[in-house]
Structures are given as C-alpha cells and as structure tokens.
C-alpha positions in Angstrom: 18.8 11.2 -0.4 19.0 11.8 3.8 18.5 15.1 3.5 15.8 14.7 0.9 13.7 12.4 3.1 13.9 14.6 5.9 12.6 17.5 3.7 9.3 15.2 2.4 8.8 14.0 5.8 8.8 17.8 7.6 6.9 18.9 4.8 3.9 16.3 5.3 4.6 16.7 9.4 5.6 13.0 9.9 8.6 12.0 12.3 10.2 8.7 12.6 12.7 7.1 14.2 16.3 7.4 12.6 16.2 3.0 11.5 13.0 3.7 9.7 14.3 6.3 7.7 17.9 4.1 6.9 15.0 1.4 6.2 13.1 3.3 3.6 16.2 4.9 2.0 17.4 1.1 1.9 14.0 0.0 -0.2 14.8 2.7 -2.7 17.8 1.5 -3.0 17.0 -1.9 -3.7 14.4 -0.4 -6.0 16.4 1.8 -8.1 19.2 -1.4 -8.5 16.4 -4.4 -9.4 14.3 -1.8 -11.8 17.2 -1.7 -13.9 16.8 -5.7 -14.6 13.1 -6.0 -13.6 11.6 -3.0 -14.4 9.2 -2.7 -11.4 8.4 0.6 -11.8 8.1 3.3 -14.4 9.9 5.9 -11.7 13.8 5.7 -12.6 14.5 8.5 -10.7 15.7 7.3 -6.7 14.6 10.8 -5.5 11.2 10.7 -7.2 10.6 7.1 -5.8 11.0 9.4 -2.4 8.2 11.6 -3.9 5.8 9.0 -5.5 6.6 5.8 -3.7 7.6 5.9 -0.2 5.3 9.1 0.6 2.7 8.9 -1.5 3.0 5.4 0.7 2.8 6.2 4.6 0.6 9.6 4.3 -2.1 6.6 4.6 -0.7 5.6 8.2 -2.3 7.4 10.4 -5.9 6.0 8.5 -5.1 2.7 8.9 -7.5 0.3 11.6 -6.1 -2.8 12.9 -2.9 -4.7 12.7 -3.1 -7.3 9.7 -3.3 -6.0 6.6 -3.0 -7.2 3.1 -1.5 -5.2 0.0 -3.3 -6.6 -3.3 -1.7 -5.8 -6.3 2.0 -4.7 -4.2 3.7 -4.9 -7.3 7.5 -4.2 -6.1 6.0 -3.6 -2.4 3.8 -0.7 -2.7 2.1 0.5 -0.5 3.0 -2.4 1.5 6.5 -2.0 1.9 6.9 1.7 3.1 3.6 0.9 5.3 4.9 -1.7 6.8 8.4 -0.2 7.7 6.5 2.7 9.2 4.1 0.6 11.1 6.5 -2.5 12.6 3.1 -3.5 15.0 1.3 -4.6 12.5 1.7 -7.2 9.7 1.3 -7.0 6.4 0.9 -9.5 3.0 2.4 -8.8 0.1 0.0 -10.5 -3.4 1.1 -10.4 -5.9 0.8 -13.2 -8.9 4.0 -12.0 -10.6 7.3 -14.4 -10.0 9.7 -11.5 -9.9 7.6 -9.2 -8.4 7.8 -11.5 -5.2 11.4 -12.5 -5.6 12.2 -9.2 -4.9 10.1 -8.6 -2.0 11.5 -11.5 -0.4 14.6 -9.7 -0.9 13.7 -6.8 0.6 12.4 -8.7 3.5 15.6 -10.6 4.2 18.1 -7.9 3.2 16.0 -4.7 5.4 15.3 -7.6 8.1 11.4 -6.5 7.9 10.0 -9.0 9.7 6.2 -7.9 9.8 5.5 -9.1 6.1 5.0 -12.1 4.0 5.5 -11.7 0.4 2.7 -14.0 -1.7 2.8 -14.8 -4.8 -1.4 -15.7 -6.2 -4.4 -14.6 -7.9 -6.2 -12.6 -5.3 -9.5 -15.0 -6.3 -7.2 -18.2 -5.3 -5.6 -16.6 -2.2 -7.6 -18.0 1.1 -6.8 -16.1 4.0 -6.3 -17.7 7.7 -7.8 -15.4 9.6 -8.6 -13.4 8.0 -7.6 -9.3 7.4 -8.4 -6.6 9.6 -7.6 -3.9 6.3 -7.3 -4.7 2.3 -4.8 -1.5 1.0 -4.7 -1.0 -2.5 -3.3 1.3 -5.0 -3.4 -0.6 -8.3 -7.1 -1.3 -8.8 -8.7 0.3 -11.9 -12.1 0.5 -9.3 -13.5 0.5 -6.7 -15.9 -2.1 -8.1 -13.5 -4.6 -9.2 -11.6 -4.0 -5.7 -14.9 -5.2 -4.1 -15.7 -8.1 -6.4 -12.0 -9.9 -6.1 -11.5 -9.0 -2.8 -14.8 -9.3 -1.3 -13.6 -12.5 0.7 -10.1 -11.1 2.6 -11.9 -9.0 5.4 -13.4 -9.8 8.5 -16.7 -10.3 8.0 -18.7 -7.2 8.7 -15.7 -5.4 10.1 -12.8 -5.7 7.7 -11.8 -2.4 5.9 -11.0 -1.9 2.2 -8.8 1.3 1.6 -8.4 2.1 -1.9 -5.5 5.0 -2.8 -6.9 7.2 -5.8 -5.9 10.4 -7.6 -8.8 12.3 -8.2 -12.0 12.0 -6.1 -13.3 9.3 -8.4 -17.0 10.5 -8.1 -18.6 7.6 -10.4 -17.4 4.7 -8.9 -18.5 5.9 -5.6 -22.0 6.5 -7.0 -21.7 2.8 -7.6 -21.1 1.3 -4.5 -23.0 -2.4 -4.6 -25.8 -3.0 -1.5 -23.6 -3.1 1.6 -21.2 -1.1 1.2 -20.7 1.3 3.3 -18.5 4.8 2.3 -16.7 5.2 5.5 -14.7 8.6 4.6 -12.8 9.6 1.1 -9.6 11.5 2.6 -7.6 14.2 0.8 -3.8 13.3 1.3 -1.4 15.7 1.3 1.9 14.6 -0.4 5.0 17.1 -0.8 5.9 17.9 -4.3 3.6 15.4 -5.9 1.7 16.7 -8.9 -2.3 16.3 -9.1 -4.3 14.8 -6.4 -4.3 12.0 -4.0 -7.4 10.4 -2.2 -7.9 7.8 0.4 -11.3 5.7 -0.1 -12.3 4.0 3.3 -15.3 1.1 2.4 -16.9 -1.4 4.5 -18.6 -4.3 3.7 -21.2 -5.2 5.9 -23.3 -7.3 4.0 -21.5 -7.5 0.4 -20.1 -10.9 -0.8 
C-alpha cells in the first residue's frame, strides 16, 4: 500500500511529508475495516480507495482559497478527510445527516488524531454556520443547481467559494448558472490510473441567495 501511494503521488507530482502519507494509508484502513459493516462506499478494493478516494481527493488542494471549509455530503469523509490531512492549516466540517456516516468520522478523527475537522451530523438546509465558510467542497451533488440552492447560505457573503468535483465537463448545468453566480474557472484534474474524466467547478456567489 506504501509503495502504491508513493507511485499515485509521483505520478500526479505531489509530495508530502512521510505522517501524512502514514495518515492517509491509516484512513483507508479504517475504510476498508468499517465498509465491511457499514458499507460506506461501493470501492472494496483498499488500493482502489488509493485511486478513487484519497487522490481523486487532494488533486483539488492546490485550488483551494481560504482556511475554513465545509465538506457537504462527506459521506465516509470524502473529500474532506484526505483534504484535510493534506492541508492541517485549515479546518474543515464534515455534514453529513447520516448516523453512521458520522460515527465513523469521529472515529477517524480520534484514532488519526486529525484535529482540523468537526464531523456534523444535519440537513445542510438546518445547518447554521458561525462564521461562516471561506469554501463549500462537494463531490456528491447531482448539480450544480441544487448545490447552489441548499448551500446558498454557508459562504461568506459575496466572497465564499463553492467547488463542485465533476466527471465530465457538465456543460448544461453550467449554462444554467442562476443571476450571480459567477463561473470562476472549471479545472481538468489529473488523477493517476483513474478511468474517465475529472473536473473542478469554482462558483461564486455574489449576489445569489
């Protein structure tokens, strides 16, 4: 798994530090041993979850603006996890509205000693942020539209991000992007041995509510 890491990391031209690595090979772990009672994820395969979890993860790092972030929809962590481990600065919450979903984050967080997230467990219409987020991440939206409607309110105002992770440039949803929303950049992402295409949707709301 060590060696495997290193090989998807060299191949996408990222470098970390040796705890981070022990840190996301840890979260696999952790995945591959709950799935089995929790089923968190359709990967069963520890060195796929390298693949299509923690890389198709932290290739979004370097497009990230701010320091508190929320994951919405993290499921068993994702992106926020591998983000998170990858970027210690900055904080990150976990929503989910899932019971064991979040039991397991908070057992990632006490067992990988991550302290830079909070695990949540709420509707994203019923969670109130205080302050609110530099950056909403998500990967499990079905569009951009709904990611904009329930989320409209987790931003700064004006300034927040949204960053939406997508396969394929989804060309219809961006031709209907609501009044004040701006398209800051759609980003191809490079992930080692991952079939079809990934994309990186960067919004602003500047008027939008």
């Amino acid at each position: 798994m060590q060696k495997k890491l290193d090989a998807l990391l060299s191949a996408a031209g990222i470098t970390l530090p040796e705890q981070q690595k022990q840190q996301l090979l840890g979260y696999v772990g952790m995945l591959d041993k709950w799935n089995k009672a929790y089923n968190l994820t359709s990967v069963r395969d520890p060195q796929q979850m390298l693949v299509r979890h923690i890389l198709d993860s932290i290739v979004v790092n370097p497009y990230l603006q701010g320091s508190r972030f929320i994951d919405v929809g993290t499921g068993p962590g994702l992106p926020g996890i591998p983000l998170a481990i990858v970027r210690p600065d900055a904080h990150f919450t976990l929503l989910d509205s899932l019971g064991k979903r979040v039991r397991f984050l908070r057992q990632v967080q006490h067992e990988l000693g991550l302290k830079n997230i909070e695990p949540v467990q709420s509707r994203v219409e019923a969670f109130m942020p205080e302050p609110p987020f530099d950056g909403v991440i998500s990967r499990a939206f079905a569009s951009l539209q709904d990611m904009l409607s329930w989320c409209h309110h987790l931003p700064v105002k004006g300034q927040g991000y949204f960053y939406a992770l997508k396969g394929v440039r989804p060309e219809d949803e961006l031709a209907q992007l609501p009044e004040g929303v701006v398209l800051e950049a759609v980003i191809r992402l490079h992930v080692p041995e991952l079939e079809g295409e990934r994309h990186l949707v960067v919004l602003k709301a500047t008027e939008f509510n």
